[in-house]
Z-matrix of the N, CA and C atoms (Angstrom, degrees):
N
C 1 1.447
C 2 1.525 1 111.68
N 3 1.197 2 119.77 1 -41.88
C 4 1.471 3 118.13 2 -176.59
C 5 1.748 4 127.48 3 -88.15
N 6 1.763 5 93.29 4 8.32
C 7 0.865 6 120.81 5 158.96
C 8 1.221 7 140.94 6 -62.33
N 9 1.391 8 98.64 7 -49.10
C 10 1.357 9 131.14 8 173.32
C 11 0.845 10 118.79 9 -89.78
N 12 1.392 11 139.72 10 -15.83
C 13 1.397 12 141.85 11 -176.42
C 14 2.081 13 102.45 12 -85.80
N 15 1.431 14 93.72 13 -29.27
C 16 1.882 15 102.89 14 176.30
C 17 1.409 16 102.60 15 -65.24
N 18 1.797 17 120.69 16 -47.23
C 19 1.473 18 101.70 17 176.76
C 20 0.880 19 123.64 18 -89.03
N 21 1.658 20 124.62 19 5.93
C 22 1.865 21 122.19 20 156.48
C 23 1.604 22 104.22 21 -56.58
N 24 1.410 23 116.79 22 -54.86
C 25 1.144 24 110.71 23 -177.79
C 26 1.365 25 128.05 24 -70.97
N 27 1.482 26 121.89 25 -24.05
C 28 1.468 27 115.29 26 172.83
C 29 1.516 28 98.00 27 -58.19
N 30 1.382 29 113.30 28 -67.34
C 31 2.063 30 117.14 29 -177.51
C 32 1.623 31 81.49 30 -45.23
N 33 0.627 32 138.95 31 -81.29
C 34 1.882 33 116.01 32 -142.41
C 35 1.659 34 107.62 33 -50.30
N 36 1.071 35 118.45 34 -43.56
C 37 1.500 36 122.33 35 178.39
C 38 1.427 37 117.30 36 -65.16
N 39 1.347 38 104.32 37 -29.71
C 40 1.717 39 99.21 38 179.13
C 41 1.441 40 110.30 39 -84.06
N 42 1.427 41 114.51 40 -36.82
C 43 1.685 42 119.90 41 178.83
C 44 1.701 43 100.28 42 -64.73
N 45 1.524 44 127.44 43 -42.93
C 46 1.244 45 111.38 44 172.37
C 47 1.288 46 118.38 45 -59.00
N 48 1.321 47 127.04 46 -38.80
C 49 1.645 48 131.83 47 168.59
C 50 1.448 49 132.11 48 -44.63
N 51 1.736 50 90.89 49 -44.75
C 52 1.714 51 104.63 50 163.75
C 53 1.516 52 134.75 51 -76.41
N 54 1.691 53 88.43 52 -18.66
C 55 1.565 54 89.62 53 171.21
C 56 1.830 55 117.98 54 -92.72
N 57 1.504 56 110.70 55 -17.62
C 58 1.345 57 114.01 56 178.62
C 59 1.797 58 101.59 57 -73.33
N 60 1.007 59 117.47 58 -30.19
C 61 1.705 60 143.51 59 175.65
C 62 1.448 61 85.35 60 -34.03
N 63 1.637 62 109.22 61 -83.45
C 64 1.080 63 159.76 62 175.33
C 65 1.702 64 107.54 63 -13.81
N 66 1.284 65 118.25 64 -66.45
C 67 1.386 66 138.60 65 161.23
C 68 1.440 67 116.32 66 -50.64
N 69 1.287 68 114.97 67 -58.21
C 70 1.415 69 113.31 68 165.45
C 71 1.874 70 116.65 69 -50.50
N 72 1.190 71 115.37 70 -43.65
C 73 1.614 72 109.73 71 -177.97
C 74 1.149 73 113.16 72 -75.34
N 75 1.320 74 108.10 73 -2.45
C 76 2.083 75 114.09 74 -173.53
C 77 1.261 76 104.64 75 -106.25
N 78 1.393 77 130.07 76 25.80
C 79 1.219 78 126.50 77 178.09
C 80 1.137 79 112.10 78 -104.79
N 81 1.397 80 114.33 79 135.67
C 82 1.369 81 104.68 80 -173.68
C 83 1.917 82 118.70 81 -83.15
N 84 1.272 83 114.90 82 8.93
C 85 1.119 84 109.39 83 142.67
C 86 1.870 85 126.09 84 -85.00
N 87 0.746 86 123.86 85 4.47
C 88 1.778 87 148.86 86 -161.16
C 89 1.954 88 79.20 87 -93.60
N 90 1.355 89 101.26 88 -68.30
C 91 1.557 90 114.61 89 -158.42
C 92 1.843 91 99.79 90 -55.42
N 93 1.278 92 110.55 91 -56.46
C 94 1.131 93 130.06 92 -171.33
C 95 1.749 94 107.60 93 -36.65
N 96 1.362 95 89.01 94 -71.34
C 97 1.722 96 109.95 95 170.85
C 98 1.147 97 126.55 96 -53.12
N 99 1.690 98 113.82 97 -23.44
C 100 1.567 99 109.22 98 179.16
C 101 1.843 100 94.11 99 -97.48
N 102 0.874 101 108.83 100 -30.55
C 103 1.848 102 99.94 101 168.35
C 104 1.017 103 108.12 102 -62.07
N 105 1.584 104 142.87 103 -13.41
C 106 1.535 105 122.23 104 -160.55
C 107 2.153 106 89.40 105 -119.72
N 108 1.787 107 104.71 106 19.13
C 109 1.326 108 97.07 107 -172.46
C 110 1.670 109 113.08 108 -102.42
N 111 1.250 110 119.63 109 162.00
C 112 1.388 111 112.66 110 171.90
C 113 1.318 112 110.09 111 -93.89
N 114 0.949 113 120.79 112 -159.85
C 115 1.754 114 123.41 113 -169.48
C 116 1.342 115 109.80 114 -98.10
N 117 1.227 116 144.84 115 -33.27
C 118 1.017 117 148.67 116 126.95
C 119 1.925 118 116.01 117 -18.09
N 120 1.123 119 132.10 118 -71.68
C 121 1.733 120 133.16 119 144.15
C 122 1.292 121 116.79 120 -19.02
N 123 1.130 122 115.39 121 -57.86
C 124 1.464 123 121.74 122 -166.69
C 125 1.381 124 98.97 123 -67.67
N 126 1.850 125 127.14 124 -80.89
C 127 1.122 126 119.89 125 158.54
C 128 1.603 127 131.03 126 6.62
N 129 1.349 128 111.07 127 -64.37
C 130 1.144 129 126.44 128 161.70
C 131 1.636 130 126.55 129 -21.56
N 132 1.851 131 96.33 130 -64.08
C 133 1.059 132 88.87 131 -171.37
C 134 1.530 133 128.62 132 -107.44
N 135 1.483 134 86.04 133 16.75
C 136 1.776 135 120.85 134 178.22
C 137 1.805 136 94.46 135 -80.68
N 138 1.232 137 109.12 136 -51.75
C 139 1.465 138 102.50 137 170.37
C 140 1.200 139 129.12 138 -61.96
N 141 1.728 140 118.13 139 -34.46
C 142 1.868 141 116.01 140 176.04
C 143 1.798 142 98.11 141 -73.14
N 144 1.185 143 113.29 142 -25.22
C 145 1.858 144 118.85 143 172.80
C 146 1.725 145 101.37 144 -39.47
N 147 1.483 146 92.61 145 -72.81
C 148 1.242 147 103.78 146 -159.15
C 149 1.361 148 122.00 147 -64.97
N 150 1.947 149 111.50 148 -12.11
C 151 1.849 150 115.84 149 -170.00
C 152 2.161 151 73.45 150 -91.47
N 153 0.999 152 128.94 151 -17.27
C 154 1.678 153 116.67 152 -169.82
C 155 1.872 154 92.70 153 95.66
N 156 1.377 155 114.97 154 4.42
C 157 2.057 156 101.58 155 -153.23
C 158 1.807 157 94.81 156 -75.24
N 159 1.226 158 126.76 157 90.72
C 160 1.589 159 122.22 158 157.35
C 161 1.168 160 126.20 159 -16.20
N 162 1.507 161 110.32 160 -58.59
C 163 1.631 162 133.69 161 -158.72
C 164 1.296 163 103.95 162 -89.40
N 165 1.551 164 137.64 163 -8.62
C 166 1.526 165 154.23 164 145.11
C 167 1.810 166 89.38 165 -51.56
N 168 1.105 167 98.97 166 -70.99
C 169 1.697 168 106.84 167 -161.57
C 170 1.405 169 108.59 168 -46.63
N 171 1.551 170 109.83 169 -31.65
C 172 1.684 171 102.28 170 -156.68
C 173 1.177 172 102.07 171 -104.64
N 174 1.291 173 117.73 172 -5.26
C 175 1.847 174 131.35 173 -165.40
C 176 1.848 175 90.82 174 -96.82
N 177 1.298 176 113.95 175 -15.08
C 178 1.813 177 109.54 176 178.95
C 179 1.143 178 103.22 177 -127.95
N 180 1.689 179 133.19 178 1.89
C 181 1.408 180 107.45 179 120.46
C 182 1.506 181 142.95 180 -73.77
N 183 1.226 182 115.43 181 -6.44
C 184 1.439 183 115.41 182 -179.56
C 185 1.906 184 105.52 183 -95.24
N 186 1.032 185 115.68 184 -31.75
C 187 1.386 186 129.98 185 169.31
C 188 1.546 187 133.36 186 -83.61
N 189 1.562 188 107.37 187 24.54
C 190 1.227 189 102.55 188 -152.55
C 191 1.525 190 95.62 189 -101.61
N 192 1.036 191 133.83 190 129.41
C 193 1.400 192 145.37 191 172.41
C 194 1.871 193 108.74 192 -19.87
N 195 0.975 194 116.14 193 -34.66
C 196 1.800 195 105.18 194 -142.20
C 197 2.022 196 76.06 195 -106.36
N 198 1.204 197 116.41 196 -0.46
C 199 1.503 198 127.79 197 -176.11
C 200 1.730 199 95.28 198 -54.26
N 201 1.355 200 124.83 199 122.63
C 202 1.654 201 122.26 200 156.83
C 203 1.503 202 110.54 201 -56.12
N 204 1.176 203 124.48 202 159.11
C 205 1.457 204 119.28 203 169.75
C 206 1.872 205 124.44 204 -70.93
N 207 1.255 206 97.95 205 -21.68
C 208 1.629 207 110.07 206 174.96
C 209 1.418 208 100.69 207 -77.41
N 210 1.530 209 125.09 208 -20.20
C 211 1.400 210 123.64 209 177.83
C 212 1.518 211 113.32 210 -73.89
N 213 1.437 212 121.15 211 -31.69
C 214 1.234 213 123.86 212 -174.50
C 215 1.622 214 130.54 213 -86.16
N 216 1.265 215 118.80 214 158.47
C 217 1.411 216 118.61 215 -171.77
C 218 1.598 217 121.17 216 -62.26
N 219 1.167 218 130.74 217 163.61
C 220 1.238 219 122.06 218 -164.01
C 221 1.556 220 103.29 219 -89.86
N 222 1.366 221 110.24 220 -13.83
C 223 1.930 222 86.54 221 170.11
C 224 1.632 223 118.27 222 -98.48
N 225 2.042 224 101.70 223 -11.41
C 226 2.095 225 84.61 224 147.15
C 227 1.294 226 106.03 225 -77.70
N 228 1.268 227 161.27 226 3.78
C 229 1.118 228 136.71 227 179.11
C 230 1.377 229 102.58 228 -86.17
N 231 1.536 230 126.03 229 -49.56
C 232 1.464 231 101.17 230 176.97
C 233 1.606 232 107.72 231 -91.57
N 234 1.078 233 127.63 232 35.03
C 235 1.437 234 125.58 233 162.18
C 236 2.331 235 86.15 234 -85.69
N 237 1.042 236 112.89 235 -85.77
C 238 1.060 237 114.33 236 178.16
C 239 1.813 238 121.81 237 -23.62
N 240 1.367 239 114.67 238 -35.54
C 241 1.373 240 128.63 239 -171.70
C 242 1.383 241 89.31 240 -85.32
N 243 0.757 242 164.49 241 -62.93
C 244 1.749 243 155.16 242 101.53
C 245 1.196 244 106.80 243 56.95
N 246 1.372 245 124.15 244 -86.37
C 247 1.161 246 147.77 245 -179.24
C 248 1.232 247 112.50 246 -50.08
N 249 0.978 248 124.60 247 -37.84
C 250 1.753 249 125.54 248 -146.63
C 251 1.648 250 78.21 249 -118.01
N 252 1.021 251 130.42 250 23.43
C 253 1.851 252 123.53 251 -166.85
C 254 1.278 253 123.72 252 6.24
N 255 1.498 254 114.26 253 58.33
C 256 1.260 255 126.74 254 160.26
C 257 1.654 256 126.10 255 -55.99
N 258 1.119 257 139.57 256 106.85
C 259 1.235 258 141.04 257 -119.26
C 260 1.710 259 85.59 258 -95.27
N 261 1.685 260 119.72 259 149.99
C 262 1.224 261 105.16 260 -171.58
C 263 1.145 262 145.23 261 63.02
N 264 1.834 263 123.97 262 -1.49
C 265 0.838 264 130.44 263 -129.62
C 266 2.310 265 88.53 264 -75.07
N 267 1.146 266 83.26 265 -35.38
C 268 1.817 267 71.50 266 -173.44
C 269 1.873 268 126.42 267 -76.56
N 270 1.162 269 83.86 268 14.47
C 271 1.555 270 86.81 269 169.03
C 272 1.380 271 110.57 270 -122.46
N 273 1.518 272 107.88 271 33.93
C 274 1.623 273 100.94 272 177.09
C 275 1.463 274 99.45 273 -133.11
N 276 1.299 275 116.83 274 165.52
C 277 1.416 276 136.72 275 -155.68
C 278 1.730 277 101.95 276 -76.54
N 279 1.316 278 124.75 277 142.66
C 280 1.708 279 88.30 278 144.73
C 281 1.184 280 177.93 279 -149.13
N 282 1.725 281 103.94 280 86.69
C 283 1.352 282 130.65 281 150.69
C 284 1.116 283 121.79 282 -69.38
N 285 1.535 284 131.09 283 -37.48
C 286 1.785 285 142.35 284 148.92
C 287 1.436 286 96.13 285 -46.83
N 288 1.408 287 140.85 286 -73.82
C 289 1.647 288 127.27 287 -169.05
C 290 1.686 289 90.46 288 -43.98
N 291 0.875 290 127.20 289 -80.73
C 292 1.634 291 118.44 290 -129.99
C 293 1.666 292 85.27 291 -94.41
N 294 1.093 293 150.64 292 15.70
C 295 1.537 294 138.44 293 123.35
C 296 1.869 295 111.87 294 -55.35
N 297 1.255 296 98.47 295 -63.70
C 298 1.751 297 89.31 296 -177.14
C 299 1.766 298 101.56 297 -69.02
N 300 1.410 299 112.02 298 -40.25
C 301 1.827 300 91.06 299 175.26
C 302 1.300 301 128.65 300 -46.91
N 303 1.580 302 115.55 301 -34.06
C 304 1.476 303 128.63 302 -179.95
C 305 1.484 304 100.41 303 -50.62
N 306 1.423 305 102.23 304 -72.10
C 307 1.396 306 123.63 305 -168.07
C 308 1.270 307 117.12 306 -34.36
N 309 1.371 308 98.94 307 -54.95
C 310 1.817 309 99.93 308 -174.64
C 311 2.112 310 102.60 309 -82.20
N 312 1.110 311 119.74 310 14.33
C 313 1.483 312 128.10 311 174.12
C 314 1.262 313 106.51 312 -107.70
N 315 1.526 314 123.88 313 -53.44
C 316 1.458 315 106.87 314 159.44
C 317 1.709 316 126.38 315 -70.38
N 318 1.229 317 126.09 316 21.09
C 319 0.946 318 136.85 317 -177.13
C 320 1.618 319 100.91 318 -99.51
N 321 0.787 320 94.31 319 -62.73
C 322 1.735 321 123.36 320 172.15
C 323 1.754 322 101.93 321 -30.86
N 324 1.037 323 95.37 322 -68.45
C 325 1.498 324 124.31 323 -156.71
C 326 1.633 325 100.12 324 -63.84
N 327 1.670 326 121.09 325 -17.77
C 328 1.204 327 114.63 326 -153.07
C 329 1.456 328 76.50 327 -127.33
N 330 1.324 329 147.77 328 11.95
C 331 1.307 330 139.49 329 172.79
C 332 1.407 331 115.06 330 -97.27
């Protein structure tokens, strides 16, 4: 009996896993991002599908290239503010990151 009660609970934990899975691919930012992916991307996340890894899934939606910068989390934003040596960058808000990130991108863009 208590046998069986361990693989009620393994199946209950994995069906909860597949359905939180599940929620994440039904988002219509999920959809958005896999339309804006190449095949190579997709792959990607056909492979974190297939290990069951969530946190694969949600770590290449938040990182995904075609991401706006107002879309992203505030420690890529100053990972990026970093990069681009935005002066101060960690004592500024961020709406200040992705104002000076813009800036120095349309800067970019017009050079």
């Amino acid at each position: 009996m208590d046998g069986i009660h361990k693989i009620r609970e393994k199946l209950h934990a994995r069906i909860l896993l597949l359905r939180s899975i599940e929620g994440t691919l039904s988002s219509i930012r999920f959809e958005r991002l896999w339309s804006d992916s190449d095949k190579k991307q997709r792959k990607e996340v056909l492979d974190y599908l297939d290990a069951e890894d969530k946190e694969a899934i949600v770590t290449w939606l938040r990182n995904h290239p075609s991401l706006d910068v107002a879309e992203l989390p505030l420690s890529r934003i100053k990972e990026l503010a970093q990069k681009l040596r935005i002066r101060y960058y960690s004592r500024l808000g961020k709406l200040e990151l992705i104002r000076a990130i813009r800036e120095i991108e349309d800067g970019s863009k017009q050079s």
